[in-house]
mmCIF file as Biopython writes it, N, C-alpha, C and O atoms, coordinates in Angstrom:
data_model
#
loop_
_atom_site.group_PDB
_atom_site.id
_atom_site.type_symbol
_atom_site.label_atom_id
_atom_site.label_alt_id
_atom_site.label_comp_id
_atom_site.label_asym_id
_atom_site.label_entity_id
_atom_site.label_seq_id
_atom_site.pdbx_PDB_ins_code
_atom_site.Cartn_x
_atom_site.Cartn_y
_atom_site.Cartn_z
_atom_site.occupancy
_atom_site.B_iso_or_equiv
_atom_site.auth_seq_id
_atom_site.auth_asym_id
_atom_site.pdbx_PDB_model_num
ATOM 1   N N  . UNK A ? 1  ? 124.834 28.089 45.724 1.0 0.0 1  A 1 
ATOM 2   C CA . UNK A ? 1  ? 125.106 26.694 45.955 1.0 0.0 1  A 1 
ATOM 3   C C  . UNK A ? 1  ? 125.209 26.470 47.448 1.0 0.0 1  A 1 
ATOM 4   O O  . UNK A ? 1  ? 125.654 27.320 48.219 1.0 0.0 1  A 1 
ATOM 5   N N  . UNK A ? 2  ? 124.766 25.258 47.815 1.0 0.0 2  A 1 
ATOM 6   C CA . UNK A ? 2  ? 124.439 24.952 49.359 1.0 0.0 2  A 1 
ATOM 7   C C  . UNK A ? 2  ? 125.114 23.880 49.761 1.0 0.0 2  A 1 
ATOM 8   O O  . UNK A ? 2  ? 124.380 22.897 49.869 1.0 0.0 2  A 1 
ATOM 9   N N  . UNK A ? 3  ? 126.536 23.638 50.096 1.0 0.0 3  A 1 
ATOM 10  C CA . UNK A ? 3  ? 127.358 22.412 50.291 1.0 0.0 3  A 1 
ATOM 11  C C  . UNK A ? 3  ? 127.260 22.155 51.925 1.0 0.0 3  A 1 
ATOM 12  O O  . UNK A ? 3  ? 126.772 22.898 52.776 1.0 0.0 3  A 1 
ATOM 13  N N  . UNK A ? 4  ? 127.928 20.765 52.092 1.0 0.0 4  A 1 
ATOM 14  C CA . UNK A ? 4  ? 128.064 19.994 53.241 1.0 0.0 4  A 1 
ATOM 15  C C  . UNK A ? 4  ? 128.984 19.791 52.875 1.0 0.0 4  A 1 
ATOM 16  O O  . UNK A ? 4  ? 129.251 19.699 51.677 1.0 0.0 4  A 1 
ATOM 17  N N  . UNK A ? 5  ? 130.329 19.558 54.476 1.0 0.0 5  A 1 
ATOM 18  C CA . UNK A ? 5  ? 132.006 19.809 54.775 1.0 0.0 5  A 1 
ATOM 19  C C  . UNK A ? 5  ? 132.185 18.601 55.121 1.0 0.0 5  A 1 
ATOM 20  O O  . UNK A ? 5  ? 131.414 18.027 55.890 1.0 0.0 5  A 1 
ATOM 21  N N  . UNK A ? 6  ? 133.250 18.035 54.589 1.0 0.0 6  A 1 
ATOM 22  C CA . UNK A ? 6  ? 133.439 17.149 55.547 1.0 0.0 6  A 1 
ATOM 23  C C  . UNK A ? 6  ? 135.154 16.954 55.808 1.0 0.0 6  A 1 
ATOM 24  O O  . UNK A ? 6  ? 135.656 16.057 55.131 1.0 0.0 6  A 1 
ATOM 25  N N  . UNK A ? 7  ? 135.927 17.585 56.572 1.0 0.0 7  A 1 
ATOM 26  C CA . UNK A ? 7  ? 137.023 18.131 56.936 1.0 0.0 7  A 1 
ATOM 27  C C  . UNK A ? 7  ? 138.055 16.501 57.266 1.0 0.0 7  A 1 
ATOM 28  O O  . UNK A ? 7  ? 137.617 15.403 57.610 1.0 0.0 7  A 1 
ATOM 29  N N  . UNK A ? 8  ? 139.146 16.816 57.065 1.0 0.0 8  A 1 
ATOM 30  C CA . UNK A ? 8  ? 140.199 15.843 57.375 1.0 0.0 8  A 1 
ATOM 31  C C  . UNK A ? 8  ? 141.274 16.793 57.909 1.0 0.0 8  A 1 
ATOM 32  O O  . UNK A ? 8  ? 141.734 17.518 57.027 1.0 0.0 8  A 1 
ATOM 33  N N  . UNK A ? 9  ? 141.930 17.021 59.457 1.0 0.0 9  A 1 
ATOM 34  C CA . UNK A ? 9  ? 142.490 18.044 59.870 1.0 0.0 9  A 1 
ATOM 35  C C  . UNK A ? 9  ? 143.938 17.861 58.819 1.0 0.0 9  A 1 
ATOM 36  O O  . UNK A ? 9  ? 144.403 16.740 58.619 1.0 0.0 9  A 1 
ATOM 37  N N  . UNK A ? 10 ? 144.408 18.818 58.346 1.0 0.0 10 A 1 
ATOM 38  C CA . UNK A ? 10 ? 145.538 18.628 57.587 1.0 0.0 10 A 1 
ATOM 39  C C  . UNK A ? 10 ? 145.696 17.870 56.286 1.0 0.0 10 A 1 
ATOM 40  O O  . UNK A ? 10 ? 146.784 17.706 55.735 1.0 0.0 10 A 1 
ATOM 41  N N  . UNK A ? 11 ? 145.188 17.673 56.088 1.0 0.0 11 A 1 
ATOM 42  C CA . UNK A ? 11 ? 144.477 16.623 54.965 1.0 0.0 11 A 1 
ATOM 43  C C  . UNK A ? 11 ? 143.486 17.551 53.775 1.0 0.0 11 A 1 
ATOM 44  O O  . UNK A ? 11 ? 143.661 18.705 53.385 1.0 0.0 11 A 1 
ATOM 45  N N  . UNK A ? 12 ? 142.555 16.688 53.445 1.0 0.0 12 A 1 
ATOM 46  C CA . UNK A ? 12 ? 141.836 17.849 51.896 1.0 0.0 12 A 1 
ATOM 47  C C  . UNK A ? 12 ? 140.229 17.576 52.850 1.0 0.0 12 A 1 
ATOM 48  O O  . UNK A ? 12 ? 139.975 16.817 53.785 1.0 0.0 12 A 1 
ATOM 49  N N  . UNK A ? 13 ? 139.567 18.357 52.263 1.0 0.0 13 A 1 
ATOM 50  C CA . UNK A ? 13 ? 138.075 19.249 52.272 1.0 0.0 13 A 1 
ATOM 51  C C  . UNK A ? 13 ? 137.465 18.902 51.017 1.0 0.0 13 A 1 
ATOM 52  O O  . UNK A ? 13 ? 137.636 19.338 49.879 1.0 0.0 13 A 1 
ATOM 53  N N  . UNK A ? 14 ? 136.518 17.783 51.616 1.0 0.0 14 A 1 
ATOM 54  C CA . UNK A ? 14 ? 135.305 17.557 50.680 1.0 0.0 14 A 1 
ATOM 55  C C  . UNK A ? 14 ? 134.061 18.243 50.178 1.0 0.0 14 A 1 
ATOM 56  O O  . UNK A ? 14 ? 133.150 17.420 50.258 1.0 0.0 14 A 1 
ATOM 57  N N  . UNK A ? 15 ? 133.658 19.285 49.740 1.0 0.0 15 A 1 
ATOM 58  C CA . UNK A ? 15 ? 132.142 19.820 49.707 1.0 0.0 15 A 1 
ATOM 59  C C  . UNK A ? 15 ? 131.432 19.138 48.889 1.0 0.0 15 A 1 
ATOM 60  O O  . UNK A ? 15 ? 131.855 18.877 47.762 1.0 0.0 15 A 1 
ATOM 61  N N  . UNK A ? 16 ? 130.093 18.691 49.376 1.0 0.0 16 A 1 
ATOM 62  C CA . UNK A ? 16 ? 128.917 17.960 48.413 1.0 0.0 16 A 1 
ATOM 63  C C  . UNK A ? 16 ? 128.187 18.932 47.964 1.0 0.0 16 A 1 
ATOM 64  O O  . UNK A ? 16 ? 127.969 19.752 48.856 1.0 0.0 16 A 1 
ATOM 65  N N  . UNK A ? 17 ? 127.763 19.171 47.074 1.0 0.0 17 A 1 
ATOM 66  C CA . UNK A ? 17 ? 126.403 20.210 46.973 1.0 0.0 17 A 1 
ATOM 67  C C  . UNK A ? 17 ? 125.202 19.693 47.227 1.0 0.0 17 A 1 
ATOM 68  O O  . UNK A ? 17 ? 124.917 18.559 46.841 1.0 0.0 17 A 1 
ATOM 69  N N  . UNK A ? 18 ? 124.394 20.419 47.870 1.0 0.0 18 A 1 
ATOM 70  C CA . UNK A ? 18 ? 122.960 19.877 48.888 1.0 0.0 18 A 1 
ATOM 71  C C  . UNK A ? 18 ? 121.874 19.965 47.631 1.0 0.0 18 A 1 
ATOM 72  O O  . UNK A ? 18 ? 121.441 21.078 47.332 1.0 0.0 18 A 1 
ATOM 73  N N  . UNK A ? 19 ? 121.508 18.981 47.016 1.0 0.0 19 A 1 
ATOM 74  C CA . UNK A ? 19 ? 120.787 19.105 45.593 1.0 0.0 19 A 1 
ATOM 75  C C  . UNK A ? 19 ? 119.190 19.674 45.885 1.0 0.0 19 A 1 
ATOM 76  O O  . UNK A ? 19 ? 118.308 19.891 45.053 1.0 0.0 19 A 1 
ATOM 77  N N  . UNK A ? 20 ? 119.145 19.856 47.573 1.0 0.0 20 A 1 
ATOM 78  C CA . UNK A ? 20 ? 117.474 20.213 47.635 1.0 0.0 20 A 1 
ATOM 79  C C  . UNK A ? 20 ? 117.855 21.932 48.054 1.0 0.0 20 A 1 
ATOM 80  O O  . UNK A ? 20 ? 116.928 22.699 48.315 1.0 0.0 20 A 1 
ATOM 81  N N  . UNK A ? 21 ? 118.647 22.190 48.066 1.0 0.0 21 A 1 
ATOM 82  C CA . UNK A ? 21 ? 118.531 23.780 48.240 1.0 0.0 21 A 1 
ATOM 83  C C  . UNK A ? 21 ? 119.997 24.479 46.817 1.0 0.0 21 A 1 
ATOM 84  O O  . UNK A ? 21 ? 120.833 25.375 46.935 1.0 0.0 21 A 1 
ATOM 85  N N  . UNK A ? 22 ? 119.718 23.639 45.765 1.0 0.0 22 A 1 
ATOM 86  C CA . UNK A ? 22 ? 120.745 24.422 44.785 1.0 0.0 22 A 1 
ATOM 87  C C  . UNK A ? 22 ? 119.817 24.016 43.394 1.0 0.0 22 A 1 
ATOM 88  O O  . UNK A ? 22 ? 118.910 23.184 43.353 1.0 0.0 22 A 1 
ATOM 89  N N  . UNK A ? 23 ? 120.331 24.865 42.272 1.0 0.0 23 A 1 
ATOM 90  C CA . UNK A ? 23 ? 119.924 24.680 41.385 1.0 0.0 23 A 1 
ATOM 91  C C  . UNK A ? 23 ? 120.975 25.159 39.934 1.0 0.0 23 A 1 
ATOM 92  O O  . UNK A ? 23 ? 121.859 25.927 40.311 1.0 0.0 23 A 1 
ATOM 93  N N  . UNK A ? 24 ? 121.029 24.908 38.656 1.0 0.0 24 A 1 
ATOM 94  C CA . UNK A ? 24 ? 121.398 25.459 37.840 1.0 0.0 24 A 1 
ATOM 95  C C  . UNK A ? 24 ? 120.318 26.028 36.872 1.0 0.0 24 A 1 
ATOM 96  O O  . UNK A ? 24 ? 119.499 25.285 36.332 1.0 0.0 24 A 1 
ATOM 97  N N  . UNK A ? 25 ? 120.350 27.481 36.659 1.0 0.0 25 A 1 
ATOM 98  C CA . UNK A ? 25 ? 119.461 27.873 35.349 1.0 0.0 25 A 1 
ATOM 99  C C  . UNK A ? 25 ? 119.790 28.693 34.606 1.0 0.0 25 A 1 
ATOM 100 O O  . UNK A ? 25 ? 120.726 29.393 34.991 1.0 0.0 25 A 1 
ATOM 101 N N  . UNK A ? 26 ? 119.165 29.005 33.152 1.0 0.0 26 A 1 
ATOM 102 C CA . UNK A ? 26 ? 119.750 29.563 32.360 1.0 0.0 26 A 1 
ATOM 103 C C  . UNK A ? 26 ? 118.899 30.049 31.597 1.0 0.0 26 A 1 
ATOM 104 O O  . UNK A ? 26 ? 117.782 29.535 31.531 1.0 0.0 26 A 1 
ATOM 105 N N  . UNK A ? 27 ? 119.250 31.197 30.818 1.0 0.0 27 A 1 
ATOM 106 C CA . UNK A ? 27 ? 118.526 32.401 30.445 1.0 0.0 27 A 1 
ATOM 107 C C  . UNK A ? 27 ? 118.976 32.476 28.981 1.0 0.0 27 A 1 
ATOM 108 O O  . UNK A ? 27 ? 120.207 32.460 28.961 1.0 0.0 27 A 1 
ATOM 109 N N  . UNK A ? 28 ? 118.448 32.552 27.730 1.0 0.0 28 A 1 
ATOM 110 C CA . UNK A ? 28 ? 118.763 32.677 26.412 1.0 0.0 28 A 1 
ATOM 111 C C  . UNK A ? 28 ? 117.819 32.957 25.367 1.0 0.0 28 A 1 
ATOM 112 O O  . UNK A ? 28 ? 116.715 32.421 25.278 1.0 0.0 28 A 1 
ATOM 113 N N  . UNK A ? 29 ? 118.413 34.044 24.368 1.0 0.0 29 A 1 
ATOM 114 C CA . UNK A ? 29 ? 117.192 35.546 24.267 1.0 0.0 29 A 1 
ATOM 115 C C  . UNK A ? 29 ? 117.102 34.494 22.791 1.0 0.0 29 A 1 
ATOM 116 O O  . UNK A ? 29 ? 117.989 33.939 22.142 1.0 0.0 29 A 1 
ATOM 117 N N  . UNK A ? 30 ? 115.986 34.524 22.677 1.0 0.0 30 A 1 
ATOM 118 C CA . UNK A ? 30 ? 115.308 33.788 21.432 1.0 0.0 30 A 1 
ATOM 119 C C  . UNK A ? 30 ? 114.707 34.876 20.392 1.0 0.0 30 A 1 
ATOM 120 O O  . UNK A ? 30 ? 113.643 35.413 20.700 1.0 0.0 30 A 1 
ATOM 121 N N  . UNK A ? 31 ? 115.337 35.222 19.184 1.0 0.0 31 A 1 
ATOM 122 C CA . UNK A ? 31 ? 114.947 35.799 18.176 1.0 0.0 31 A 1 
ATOM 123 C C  . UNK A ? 31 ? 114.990 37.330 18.469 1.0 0.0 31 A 1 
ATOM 124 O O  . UNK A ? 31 ? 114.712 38.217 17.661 1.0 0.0 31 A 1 
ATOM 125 N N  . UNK A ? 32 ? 115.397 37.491 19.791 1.0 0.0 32 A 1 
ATOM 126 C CA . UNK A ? 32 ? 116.217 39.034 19.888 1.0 0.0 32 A 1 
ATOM 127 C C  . UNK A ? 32 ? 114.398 39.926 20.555 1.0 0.0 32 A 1 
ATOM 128 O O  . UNK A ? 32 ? 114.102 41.119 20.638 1.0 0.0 32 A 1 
ATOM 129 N N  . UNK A ? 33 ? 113.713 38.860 20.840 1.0 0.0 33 A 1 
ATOM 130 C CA . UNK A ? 33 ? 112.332 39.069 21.118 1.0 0.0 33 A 1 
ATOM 131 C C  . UNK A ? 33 ? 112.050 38.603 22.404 1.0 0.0 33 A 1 
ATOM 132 O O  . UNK A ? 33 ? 111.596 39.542 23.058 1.0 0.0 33 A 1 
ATOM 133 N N  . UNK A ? 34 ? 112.115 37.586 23.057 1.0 0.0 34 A 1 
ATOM 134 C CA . UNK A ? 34 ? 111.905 37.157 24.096 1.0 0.0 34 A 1 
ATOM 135 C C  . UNK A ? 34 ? 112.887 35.997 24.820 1.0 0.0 34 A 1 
ATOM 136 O O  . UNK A ? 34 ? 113.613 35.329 24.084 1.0 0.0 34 A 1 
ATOM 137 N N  . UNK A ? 35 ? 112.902 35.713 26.606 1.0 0.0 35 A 1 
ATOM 138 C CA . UNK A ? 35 ? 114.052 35.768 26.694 1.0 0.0 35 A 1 
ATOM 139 C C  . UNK A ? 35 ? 113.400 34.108 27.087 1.0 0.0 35 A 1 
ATOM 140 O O  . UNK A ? 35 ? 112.376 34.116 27.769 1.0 0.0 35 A 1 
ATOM 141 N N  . UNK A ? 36 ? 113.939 32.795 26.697 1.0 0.0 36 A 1 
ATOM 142 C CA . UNK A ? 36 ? 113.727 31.788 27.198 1.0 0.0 36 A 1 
ATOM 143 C C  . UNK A ? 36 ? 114.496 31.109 28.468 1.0 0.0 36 A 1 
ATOM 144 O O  . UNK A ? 36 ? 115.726 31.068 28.439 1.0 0.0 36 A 1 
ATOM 145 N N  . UNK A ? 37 ? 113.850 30.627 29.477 1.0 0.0 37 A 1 
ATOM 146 C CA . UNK A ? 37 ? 114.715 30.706 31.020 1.0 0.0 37 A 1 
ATOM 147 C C  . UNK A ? 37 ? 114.629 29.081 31.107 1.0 0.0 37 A 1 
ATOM 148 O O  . UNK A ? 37 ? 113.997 28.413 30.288 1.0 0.0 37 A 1 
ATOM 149 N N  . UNK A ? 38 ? 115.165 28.673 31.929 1.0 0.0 38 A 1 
ATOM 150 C CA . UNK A ? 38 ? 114.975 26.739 31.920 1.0 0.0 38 A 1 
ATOM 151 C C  . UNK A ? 38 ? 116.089 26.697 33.459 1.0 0.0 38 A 1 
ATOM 152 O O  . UNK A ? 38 ? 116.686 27.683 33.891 1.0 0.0 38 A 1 
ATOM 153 N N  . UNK A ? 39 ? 116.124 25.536 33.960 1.0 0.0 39 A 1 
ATOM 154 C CA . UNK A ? 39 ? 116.853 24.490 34.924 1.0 0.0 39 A 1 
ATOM 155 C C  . UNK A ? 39 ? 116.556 23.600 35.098 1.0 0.0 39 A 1 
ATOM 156 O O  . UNK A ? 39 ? 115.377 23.316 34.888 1.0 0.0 39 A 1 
ATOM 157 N N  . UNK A ? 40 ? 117.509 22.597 35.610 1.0 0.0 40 A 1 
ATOM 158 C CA . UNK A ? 40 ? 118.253 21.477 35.416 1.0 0.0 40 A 1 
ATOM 159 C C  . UNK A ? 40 ? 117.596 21.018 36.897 1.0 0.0 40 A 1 
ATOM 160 O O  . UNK A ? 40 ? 117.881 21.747 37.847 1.0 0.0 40 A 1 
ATOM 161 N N  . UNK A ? 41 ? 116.911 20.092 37.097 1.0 0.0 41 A 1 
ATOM 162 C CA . UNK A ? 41 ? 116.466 19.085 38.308 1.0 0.0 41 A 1 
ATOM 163 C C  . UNK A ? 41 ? 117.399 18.265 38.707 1.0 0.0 41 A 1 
ATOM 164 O O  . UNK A ? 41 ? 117.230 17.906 39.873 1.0 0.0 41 A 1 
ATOM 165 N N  . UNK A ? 42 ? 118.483 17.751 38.098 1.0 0.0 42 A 1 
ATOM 166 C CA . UNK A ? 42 ? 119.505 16.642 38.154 1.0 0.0 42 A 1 
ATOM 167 C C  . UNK A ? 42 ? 120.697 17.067 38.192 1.0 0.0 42 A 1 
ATOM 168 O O  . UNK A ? 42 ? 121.501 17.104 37.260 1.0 0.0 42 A 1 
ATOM 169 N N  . UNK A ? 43 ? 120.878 17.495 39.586 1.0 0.0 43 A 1 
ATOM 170 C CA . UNK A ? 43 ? 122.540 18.610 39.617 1.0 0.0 43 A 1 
ATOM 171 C C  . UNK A ? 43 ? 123.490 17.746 40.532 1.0 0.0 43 A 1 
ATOM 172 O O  . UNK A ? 43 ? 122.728 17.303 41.391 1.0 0.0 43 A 1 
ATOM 173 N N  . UNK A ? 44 ? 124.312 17.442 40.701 1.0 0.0 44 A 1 
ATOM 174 C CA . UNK A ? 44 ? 125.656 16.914 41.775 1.0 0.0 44 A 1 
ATOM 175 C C  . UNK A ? 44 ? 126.749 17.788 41.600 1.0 0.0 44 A 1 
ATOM 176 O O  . UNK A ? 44 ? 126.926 18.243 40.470 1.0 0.0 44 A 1 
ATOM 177 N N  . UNK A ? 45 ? 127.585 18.135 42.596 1.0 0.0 45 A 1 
ATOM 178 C CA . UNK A ? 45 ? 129.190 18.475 42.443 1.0 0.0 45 A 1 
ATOM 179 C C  . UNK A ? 45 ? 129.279 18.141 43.758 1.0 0.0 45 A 1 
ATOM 180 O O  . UNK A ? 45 ? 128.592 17.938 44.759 1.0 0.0 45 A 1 
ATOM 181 N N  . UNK A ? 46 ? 130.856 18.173 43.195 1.0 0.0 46 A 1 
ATOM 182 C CA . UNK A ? 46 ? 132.044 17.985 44.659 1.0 0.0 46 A 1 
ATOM 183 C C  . UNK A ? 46 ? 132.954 18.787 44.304 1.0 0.0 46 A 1 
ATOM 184 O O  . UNK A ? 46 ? 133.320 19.129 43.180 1.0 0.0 46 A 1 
ATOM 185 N N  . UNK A ? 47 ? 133.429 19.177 45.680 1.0 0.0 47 A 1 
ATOM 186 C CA . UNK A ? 47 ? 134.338 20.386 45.369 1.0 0.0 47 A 1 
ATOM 187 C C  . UNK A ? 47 ? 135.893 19.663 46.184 1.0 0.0 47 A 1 
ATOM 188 O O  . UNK A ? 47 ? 135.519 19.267 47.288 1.0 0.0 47 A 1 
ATOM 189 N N  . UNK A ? 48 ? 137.018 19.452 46.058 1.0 0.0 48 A 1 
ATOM 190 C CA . UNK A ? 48 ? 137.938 18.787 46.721 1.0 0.0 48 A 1 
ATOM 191 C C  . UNK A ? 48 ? 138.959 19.791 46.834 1.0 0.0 48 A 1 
ATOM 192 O O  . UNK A ? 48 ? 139.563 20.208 45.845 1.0 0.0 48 A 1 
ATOM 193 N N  . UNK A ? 49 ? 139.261 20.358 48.476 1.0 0.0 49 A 1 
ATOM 194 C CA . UNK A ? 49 ? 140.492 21.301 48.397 1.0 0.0 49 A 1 
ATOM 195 C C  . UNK A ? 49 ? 141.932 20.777 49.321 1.0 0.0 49 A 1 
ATOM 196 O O  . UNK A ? 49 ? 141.801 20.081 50.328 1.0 0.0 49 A 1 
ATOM 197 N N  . UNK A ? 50 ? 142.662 21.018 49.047 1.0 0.0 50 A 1 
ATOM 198 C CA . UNK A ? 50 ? 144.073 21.021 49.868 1.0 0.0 50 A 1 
ATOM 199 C C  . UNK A ? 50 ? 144.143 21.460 50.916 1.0 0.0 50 A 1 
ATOM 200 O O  . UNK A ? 50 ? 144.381 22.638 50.645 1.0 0.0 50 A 1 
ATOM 201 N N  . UNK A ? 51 ? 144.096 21.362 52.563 1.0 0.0 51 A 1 
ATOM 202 C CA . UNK A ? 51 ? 144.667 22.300 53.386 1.0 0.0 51 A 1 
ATOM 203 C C  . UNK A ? 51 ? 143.099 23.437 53.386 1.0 0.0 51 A 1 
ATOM 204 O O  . UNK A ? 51 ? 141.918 23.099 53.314 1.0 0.0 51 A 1 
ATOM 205 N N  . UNK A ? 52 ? 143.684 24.771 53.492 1.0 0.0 52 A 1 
ATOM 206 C CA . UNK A ? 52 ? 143.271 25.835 52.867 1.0 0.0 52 A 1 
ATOM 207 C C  . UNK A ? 52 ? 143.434 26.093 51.736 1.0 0.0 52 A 1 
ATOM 208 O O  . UNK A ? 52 ? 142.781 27.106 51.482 1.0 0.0 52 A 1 
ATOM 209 N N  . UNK A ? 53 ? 144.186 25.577 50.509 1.0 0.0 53 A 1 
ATOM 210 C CA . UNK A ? 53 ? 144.474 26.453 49.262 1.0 0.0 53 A 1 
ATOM 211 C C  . UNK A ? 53 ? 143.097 26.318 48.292 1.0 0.0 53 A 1 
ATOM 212 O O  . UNK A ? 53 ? 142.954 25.182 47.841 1.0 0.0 53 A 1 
ATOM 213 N N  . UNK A ? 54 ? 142.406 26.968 48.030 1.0 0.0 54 A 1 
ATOM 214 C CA . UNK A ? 54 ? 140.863 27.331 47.250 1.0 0.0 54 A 1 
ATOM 215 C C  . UNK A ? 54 ? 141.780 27.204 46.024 1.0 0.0 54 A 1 
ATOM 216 O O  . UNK A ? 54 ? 141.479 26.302 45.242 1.0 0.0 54 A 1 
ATOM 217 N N  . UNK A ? 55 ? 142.941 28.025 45.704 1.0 0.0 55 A 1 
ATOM 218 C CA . UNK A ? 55 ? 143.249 28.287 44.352 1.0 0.0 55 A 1 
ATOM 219 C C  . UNK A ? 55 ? 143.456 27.245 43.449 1.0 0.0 55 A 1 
ATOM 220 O O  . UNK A ? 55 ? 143.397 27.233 42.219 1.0 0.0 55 A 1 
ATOM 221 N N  . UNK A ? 56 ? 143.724 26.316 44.313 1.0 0.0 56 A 1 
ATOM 222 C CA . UNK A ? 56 ? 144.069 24.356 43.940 1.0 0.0 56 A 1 
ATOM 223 C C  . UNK A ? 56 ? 142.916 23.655 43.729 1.0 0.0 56 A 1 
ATOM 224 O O  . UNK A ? 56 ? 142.979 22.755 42.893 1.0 0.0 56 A 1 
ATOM 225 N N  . UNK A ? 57 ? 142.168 23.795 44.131 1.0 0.0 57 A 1 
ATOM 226 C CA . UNK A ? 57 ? 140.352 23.229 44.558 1.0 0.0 57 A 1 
ATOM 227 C C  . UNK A ? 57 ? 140.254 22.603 43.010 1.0 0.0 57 A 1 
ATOM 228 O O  . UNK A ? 57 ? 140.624 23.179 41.986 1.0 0.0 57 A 1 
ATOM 229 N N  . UNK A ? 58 ? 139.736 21.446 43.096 1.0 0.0 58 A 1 
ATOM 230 C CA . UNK A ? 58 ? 138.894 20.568 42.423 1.0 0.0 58 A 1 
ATOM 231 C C  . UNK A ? 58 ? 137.722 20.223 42.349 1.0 0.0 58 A 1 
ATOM 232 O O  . UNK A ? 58 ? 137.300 19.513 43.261 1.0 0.0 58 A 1 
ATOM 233 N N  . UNK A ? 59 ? 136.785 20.613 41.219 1.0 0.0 59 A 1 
ATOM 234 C CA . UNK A ? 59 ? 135.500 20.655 41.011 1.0 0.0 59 A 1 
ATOM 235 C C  . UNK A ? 59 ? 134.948 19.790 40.175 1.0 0.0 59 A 1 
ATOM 236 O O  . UNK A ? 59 ? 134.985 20.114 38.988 1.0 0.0 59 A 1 
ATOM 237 N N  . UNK A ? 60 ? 134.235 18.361 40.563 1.0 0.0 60 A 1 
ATOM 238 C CA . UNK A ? 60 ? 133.577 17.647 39.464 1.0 0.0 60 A 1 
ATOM 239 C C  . UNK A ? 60 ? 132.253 18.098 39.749 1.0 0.0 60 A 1 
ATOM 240 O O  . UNK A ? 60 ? 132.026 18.406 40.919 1.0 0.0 60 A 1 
ATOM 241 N N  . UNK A ? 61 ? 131.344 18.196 38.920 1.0 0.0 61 A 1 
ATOM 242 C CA . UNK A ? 61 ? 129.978 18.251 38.453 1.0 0.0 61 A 1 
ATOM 243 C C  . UNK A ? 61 ? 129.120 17.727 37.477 1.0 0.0 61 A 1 
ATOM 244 O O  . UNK A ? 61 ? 129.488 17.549 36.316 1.0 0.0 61 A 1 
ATOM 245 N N  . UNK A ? 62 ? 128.136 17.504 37.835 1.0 0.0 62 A 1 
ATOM 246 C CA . UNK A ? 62 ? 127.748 16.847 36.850 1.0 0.0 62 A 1 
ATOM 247 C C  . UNK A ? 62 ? 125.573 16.846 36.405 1.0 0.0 62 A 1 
ATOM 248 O O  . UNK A ? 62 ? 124.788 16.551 37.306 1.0 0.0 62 A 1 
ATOM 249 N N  . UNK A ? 63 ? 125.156 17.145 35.244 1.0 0.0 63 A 1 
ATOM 250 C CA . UNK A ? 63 ? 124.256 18.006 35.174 1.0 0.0 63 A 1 
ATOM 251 C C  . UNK A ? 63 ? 123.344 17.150 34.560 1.0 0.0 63 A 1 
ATOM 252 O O  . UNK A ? 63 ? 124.024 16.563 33.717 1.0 0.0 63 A 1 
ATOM 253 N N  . UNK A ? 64 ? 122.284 16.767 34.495 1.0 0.0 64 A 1 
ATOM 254 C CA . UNK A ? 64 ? 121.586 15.347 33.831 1.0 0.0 64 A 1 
ATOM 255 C C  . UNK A ? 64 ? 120.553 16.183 32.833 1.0 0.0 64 A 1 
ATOM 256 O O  . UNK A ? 64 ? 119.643 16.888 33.270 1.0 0.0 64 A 1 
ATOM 257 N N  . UNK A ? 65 ? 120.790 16.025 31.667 1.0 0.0 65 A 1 
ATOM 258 C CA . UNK A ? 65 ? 120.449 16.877 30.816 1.0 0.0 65 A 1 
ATOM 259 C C  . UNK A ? 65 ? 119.299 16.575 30.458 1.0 0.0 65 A 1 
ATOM 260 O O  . UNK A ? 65 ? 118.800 17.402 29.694 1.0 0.0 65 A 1 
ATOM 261 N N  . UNK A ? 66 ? 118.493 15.454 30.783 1.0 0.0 66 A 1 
ATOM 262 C CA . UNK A ? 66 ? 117.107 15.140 30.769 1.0 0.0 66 A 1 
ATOM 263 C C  . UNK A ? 66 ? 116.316 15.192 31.479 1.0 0.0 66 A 1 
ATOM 264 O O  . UNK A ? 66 ? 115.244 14.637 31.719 1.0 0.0 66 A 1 
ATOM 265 N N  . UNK A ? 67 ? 117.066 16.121 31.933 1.0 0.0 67 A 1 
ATOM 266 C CA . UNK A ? 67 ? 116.291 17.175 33.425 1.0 0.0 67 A 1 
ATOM 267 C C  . UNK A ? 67 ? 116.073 18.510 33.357 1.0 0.0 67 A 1 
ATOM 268 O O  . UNK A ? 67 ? 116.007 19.264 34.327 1.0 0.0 67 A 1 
ATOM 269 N N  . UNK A ? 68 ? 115.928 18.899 31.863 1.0 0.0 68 A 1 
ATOM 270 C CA . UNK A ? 68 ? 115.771 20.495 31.752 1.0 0.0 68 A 1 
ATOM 271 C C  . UNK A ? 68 ? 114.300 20.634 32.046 1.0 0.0 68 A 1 
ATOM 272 O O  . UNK A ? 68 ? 113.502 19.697 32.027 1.0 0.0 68 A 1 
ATOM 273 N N  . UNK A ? 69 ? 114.010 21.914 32.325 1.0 0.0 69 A 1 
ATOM 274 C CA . UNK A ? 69 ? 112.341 22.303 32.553 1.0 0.0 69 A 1 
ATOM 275 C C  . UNK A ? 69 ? 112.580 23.417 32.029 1.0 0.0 69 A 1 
ATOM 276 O O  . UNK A ? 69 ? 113.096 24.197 32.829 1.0 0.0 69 A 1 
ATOM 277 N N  . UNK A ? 70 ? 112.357 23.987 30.605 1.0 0.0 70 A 1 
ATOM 278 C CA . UNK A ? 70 ? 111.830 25.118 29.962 1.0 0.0 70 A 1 
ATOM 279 C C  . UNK A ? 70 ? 110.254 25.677 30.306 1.0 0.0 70 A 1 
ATOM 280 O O  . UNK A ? 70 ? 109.684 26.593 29.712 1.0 0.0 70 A 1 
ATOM 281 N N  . UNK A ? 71 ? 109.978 25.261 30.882 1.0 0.0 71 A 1 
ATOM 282 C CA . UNK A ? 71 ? 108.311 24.828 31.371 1.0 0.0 71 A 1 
ATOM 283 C C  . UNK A ? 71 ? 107.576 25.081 29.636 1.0 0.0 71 A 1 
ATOM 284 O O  . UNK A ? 71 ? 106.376 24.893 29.441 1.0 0.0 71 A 1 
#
């Protein structure tokens, strides 16, 4: 995943995800014979953190499901 920062000193940390250099895909074995692979063209998240604390971090995403390519 390829985000852009956008910092508030003391304050929270925005990350966008850069939708032209990320992707989601997925791999699922069909009939125990061959393995079918696909991704998603229509990806967004934001990642929202506290300070430094990662462990707190807030993640919306969101995946447009009429955007699969099984080819």
């Amino acid at each position: 995943m390829t985000a852009t920062k956008t910092a508030t000193p003391g304050k929270t940390t925005t990350w966008q995800l850069d939708p032209a250099h990320s992707h989601v895909e997925f791999a699922v074995k069909h009939l125990m014979i061959a393995t079918v692979r696909g991704r998603f063209a229509d990806v967004a998240a934001t990642m929202i953190v506290a300070g430094d604390d990662f462990s707190r971090a807030r993640v919306e995403a969101t995946i447009g499901v009429a955007s699969i390519d099984t080819r």
